[in-house]
C-alpha positions, -999 to +999 in steps of 0.1 A: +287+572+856+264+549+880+258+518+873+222+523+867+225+548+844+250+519+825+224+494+827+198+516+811+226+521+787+229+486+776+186+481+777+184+510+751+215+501+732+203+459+730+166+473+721+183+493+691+203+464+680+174+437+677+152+462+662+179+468+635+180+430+631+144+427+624+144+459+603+172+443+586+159+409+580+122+421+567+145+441+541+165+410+529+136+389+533+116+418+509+144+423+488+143+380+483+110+381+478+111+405+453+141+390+430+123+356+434+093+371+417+110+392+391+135+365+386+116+327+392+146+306+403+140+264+406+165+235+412+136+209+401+156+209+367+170+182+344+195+184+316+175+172+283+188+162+251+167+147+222+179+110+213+167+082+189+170+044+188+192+034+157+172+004+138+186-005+106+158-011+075+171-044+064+180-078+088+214-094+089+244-104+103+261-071+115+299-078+107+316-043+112+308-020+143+327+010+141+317+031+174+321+019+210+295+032+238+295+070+251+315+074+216+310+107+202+303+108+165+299+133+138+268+134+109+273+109+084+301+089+101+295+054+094+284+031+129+279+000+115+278-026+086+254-058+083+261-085+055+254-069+020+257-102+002+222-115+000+209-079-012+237-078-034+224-109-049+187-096-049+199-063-070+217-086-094+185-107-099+168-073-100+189-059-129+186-096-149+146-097-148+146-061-158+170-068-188+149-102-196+117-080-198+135-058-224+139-088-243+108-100-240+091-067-252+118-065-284+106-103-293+071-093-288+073-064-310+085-082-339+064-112-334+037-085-336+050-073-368+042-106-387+010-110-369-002-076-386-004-098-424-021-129-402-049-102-389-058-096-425-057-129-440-082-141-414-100-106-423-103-121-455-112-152-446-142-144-427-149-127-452-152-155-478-169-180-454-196-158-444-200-155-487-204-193-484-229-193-454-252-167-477-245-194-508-253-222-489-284-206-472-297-200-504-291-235-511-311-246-483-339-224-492-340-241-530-336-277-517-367-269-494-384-258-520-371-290-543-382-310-513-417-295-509-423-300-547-412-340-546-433-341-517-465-331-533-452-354-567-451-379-541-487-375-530-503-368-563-482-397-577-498-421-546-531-410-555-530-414-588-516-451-583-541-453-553-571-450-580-557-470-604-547-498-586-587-491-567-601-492-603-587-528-614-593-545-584-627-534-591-628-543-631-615-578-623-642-596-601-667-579-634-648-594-661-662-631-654-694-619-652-687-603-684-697-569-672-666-560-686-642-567-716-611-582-719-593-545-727-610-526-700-592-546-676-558-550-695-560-512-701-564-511-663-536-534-653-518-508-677-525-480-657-519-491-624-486-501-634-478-470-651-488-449-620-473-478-601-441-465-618-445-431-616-449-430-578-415-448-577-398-419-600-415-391-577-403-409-544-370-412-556-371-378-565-379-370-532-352-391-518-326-373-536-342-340-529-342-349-491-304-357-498-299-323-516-313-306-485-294-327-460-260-319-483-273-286-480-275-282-446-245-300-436-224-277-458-246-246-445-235-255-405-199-260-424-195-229-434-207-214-400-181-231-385-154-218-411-169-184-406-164-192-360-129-206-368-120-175-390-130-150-362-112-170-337-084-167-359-084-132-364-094-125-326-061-142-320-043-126-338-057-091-328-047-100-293-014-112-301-012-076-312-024-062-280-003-080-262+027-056-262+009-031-237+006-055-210+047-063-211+054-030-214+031-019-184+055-041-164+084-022-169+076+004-139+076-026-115+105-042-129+123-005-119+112-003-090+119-038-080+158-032-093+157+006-069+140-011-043+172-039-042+195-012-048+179+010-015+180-021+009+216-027-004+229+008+006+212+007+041+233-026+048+252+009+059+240+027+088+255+064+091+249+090+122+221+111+109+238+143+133+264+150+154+261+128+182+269+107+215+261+070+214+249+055+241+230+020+251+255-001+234+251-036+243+257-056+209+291-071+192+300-080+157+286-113+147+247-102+161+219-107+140+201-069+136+163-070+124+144-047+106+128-018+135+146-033+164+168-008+180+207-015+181+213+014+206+209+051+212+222+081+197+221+111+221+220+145+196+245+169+206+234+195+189+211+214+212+205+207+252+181+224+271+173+222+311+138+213+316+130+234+346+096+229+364+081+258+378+048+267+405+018+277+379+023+311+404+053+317+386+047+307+348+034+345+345+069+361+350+080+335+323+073+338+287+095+326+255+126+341+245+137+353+283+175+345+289+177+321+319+209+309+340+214+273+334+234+256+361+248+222+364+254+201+397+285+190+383+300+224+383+277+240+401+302+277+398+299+277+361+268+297+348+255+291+314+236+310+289+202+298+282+170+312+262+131+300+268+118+281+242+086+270+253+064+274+283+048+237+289+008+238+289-002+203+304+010+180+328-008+147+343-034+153+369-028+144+404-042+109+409-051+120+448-072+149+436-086+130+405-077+093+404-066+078+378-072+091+344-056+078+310-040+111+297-011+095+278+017+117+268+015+144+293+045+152+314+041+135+351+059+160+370+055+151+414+044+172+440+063+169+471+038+169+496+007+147+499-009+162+528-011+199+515-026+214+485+002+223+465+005+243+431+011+227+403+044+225+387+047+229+345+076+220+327+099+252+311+119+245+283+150+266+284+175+260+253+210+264+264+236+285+244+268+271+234+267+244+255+303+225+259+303+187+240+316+167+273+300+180+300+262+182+297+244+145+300+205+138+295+187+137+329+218+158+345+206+181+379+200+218+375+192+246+385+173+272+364+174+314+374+147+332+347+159+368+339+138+398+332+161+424+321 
């Protein structure tokens, strides 16, 4: 063979093998392109666990802590202990205010039984005085009317004196003239003494009637106030009756005050509320723990999931209840099991495209490039299946495969 014909050889040969390459690398780069759409794959994944802050519900000393950080503890094993003695001391005093209100109400009751008899003696009285403000008002009315008669005595008494005494100071200047006798003057001195007299006997009449009436009066306003002192009396005594509902009403708060002692007593105990990994655990025994201020964190074990964010190009191809591969940087050749729980539906705008804006509580998930316009990324929440206890840790890499079929 001539050498050209082997150089054309090699040309055609060379021109086959590149074109096979390209052939070849549009297919794998189809086939890629393909499985990446039917299958959205991300490594912009975290490992997330729910966890709480333990705060105890009552303040003091904390003199027994029973876990030690990154311990792993089971639901209801006790963590830690603060000083039970002053709540100890408030249920005691509790349980005695209840028991003196029992005794109160049991004295109350038979004080209540003799106060029945008092409630109709002062019935009674009342009874009788207002008898004696009606007899004494009638008195009144008569020694008015005894008053009003002396009174009119009184002035036809005076009158009649007033005349008589007139008529002899006029007969005496005529008897030296002898215009008159000796008898018509003494019979005149007669007269005006008798009337003289008889205005004295009607004033003192009056007098006494005016005393009657004053008697009458006082003994009147007396009796009202026997009448007022017998209604206060029987007032009291109704509300010493009454009295029992009030002390009873107290009992519910005198309960509640002995449970309420009792509840802060029992959470001098702090148990783990699930099966969990403690974390954040910067205190000794001897601090001083306060009501709402956290101690440290418990991690729940129970469930993990891988927080996987995804382009908003992808989040049709992913819907919940898919399976997903769940994979770990720290073994990164183990594949775990994992289902889609939730698909997320907000995250925080991008302060370059709309400033800032206060939208609280939306997940901030980062583009990685400022100067082009990137899609969005939205968190996927994929729950992972049988996860094992020591080897997943909140805010662990991953990387999350979603599976169609």
């Amino acid at each position: 063979m001539s050498s050209d014909t082997k150089t054309n050889t090699r040309v055609l040969v060379g021109r086959w093998l590149s074109a096979g390459i390209v052939v070849a690398a549009v297919s794998l780069g189809l086939v890629v392109i393909h499985r990446t759409n039917q299958n959205p794959r991300t490594d912009d994944a975290e490992v997330l666990a729910n966890f709480i802050g333990i705060a105890p519900q009552v303040e003091g000393r904390i003199i027994r802590l029973h876990v030690r950080d990154n311990q792993f503890v089971k639901q209801g094993e006790l963590l830690f202990e603060i000083d039970e003695q002053p709540y100890q001391y408030a249920l005691e005093k509790a349980i005695s205010d209840q028991a003196t209100l029992e005794g109160q109400i049991e004295d109350e009751r038979r004080r209540i039984a003799s106060q029945v008899s008092a409630v109709s003696v002062a019935k009674a009285n009342i009874q009788g005085a207002e008898s004696d403000v009606d007899r004494y008002a009638a008195a009144i009315d008569q020694a008015r009317a005894d008053v009003t008669n002396a009174e009119q005595g009184v002035s036809k008494a005076k009158a009649e004196w007033e005349y008589a005494n007139h008529n002899l100071h006029r007969l005496e200047p005529l008897l030296t003239k002898q215009f008159v006798t000796v008898d018509q003057v003494d019979q005149a001195k007669t007269s005006e003494i008798i009337q003289a007299q008889v205005l004295k006997q009607s004033e003192a009449r009056l007098r006494v009637t005016q005393a009657a009436l004053r008697s009458a009066l006082a003994q009147h306003d007396q009796s009202k106030a026997v009448v007022d002192q017998s209604k206060a009396q029987h007032e009291q005594a109704q509300h010493a009756i009454t009295t029992l509902g009030p002390v009873i009403n107290q009992r519910g708060a005198k309960k509640s005050a002995v449970e309420n002692a009792r509840y802060d007593l029992n959470n001098c105990r702090v148990y783990a509320p699930f099966d969990a990994r403690v974390t954040n655990l910067t205190i000794s025994e001897g601090a001083y723990a306060h009501v709402g201020q956290q101690v440290f964190t418990l991690i729940d074990a129970r469930t993990w999931w891988a927080v996987a964010n995804f382009r908003e190009g992808q989040l049709e191809q992913v819907t919940p209840g898919m399976r997903a591969d769940v994979y770990v940087m720290s073994k990164p050749n183990v594949r775990f099991t994992g289902i889609v729980d939730s698909v997320g539906f907000g995250v925080t705008p991008s302060a370059d495209d709309f400033g800032s804006l206060p939208q609280d509580g939306l997940p901030d998930v980062q583009r990685t490039l400022n100067w082009v316009h990137l899609a969005s990324r939205y968190p996927v929440r994929v729950r992972v299946q049988d996860p094992p206890p020591d080897l997943f840790r909140v805010g662990q890499s991953a990387v999350v495969i979603i599976r169609n079929h």
